[in-house]
C-alpha positions as CSV (number, residue, x, y, z in Angstrom):
1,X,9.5,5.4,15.6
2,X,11.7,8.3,14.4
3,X,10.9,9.7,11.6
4,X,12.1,7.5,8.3
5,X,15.3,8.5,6.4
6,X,16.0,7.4,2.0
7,X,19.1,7.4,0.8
8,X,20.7,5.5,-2.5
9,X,21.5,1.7,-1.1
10,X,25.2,1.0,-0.9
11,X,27.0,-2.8,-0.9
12,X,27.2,-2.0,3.2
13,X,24.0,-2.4,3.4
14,X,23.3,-5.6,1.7
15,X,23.5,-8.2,4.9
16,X,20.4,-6.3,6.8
17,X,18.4,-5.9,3.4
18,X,19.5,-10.0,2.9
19,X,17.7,-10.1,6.3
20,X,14.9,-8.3,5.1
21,X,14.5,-10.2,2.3
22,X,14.0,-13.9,4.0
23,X,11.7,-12.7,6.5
24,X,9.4,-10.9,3.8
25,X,9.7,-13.6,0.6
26,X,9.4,-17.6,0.7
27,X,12.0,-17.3,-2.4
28,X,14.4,-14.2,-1.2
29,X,17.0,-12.9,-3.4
30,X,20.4,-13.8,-2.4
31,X,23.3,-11.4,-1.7
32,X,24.6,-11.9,-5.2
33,X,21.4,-11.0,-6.5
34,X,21.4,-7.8,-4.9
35,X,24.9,-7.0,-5.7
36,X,24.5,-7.7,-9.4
37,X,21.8,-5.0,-9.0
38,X,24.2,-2.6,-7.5
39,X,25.6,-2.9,-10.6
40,X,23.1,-1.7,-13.0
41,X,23.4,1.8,-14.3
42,X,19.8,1.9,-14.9
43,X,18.4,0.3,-11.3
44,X,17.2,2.9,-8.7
45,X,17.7,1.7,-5.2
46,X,16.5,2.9,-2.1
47,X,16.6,2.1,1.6
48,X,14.7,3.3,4.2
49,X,16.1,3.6,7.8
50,X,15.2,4.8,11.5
51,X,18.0,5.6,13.6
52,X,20.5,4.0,11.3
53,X,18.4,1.1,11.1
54,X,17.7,0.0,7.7
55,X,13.5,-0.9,7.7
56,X,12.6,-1.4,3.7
57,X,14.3,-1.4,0.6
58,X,12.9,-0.5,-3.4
59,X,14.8,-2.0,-6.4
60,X,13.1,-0.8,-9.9
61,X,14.8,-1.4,-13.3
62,X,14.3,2.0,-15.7
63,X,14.6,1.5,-19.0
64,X,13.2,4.4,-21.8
65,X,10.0,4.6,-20.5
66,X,9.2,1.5,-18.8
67,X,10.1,1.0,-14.7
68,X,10.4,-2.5,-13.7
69,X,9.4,-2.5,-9.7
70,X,11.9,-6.2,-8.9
71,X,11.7,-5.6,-5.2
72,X,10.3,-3.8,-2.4
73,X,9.9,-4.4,1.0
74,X,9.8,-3.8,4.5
75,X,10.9,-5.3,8.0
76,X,8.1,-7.2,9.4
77,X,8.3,-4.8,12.9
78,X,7.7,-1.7,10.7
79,X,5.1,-2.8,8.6
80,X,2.2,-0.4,8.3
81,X,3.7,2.6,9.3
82,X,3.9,3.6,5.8
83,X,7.5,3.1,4.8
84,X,6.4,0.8,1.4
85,X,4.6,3.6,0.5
86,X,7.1,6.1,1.1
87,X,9.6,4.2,-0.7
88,X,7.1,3.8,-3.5
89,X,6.0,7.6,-4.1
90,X,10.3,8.0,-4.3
91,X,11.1,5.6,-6.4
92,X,7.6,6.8,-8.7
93,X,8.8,10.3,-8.5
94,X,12.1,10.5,-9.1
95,X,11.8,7.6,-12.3
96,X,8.9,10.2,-13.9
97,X,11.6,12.9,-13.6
98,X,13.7,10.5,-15.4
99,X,11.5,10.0,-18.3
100,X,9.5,6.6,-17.0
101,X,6.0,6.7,-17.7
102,X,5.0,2.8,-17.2
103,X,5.2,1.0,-14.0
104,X,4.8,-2.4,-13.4
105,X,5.7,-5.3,-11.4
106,X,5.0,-9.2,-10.4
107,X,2.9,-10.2,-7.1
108,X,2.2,-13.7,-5.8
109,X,-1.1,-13.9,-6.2
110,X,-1.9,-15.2,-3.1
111,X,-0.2,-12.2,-1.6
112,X,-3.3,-10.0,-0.5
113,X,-1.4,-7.7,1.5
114,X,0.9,-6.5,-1.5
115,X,-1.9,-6.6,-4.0
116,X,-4.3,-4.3,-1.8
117,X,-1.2,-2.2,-1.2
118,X,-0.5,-1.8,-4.9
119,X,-4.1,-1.2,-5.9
120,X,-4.2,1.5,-3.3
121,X,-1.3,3.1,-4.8
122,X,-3.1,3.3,-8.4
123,X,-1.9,0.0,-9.9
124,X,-4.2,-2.4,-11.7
125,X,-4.4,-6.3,-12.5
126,X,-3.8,-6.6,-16.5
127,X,-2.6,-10.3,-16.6
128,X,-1.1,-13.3,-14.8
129,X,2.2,-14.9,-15.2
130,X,1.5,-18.5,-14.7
131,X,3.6,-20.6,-12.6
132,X,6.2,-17.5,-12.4
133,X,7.1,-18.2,-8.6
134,X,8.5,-21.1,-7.2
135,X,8.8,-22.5,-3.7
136,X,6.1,-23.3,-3.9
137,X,5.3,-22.7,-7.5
138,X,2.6,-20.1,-7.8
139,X,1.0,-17.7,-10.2
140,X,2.1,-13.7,-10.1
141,X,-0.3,-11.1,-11.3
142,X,1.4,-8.6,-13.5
143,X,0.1,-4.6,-12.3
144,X,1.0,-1.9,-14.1
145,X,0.2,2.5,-13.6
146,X,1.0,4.5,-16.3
147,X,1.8,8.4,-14.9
C-alpha cells in the first residue's frame, strides 16, 4: 500500500464514499445524506486515499466545544492498516485547534471491532441509546474523550 493521503472531501467524491458506506454499515447513509453534510459550515470531512483511491472517510459535527463523530469508516480491503486511526487523530487535532474539547459519538453495540477501536483511542462507555439503530433495530453505546 502507498503511503495514505487526507484531504477536505469534495461532492466528486461522494459515489466511492456511497460505496464505502454499504459495505461498512447495515443502515448506510445515502448520497443525500452525505451531500446535506457537505453543506454544513461546521462539519469537518475527511477522506483518505492511496493512489487516488479513496479508502476511509471522517464526518464530525463541531459545535462550541462539543465534536459530534457521525461517520467514519474504512474500505473493508484496507482495514487494519491504520487509516481509521489516522483519520481520527486529524479530525481530533485539527477540531482541538478549533476550540472542541468534547468528543463523542454512537456505536452499535454489537459492533466489537469499533468499540475496541474507540477505546484504544481514549474513548469511554458513559451511556446507551436504546433502540437508536435500525435494520435491525439495536442499541448504540454513546463514547465520549474529553482533550
Amino acid at each position: 500500500m502507498d503511503e495514505i493521503q487526507l484531504r477536505d472531501m469534495v461532492a466528486e467524491d461522494i459515489p466511492a464514499i456511497v460505496a464505502i458506506e454499504r459495505l461498512s454499515f447495515s443502515t448506510p447513509w445515502s448520497q443525500a445524506a452525505f451531500l446535506s453534510e457537505m453543506g454544513k459550515p461546521f462539519s469537518f470531512k475527511r477522506v483518505a486515499s492511496s493512489e487516488d483511491t479513496i479508502v476511509g472517510y471522517i464526518c464530525v459535527n463541531h459545535i462550541l466545544d462539543e465534536a459530534h463523530i457521525m461517520n467514519l469508516a474504512v474500505h473493508p480491503g484496507f482495514r487494519r492498516l491504520g487509516i481509521a486511526t489516522i483519520l481520527l487523530k486529524e479530525a481530533l487535532k485539527k477540531l482541538k485547534r478549533k476550540g472542541a474539547d468534547f468528543f463523542y459519538l454512537e456505536v452499535r453495540f454489537s459492533n466489537l471491532a469499533a468499540r475496541k477501536f474507540y477505546e484504544r483511542s481514549g474513548f469511554r462507555v458513559v451511556g446507551r441509546r436504546k433502540n437508536y439503530y435500525q435494520s435491525p433495530e439495536e442499541d448504540a453505546l454513546l463514547m465520549t474523550l474529553g482533550m
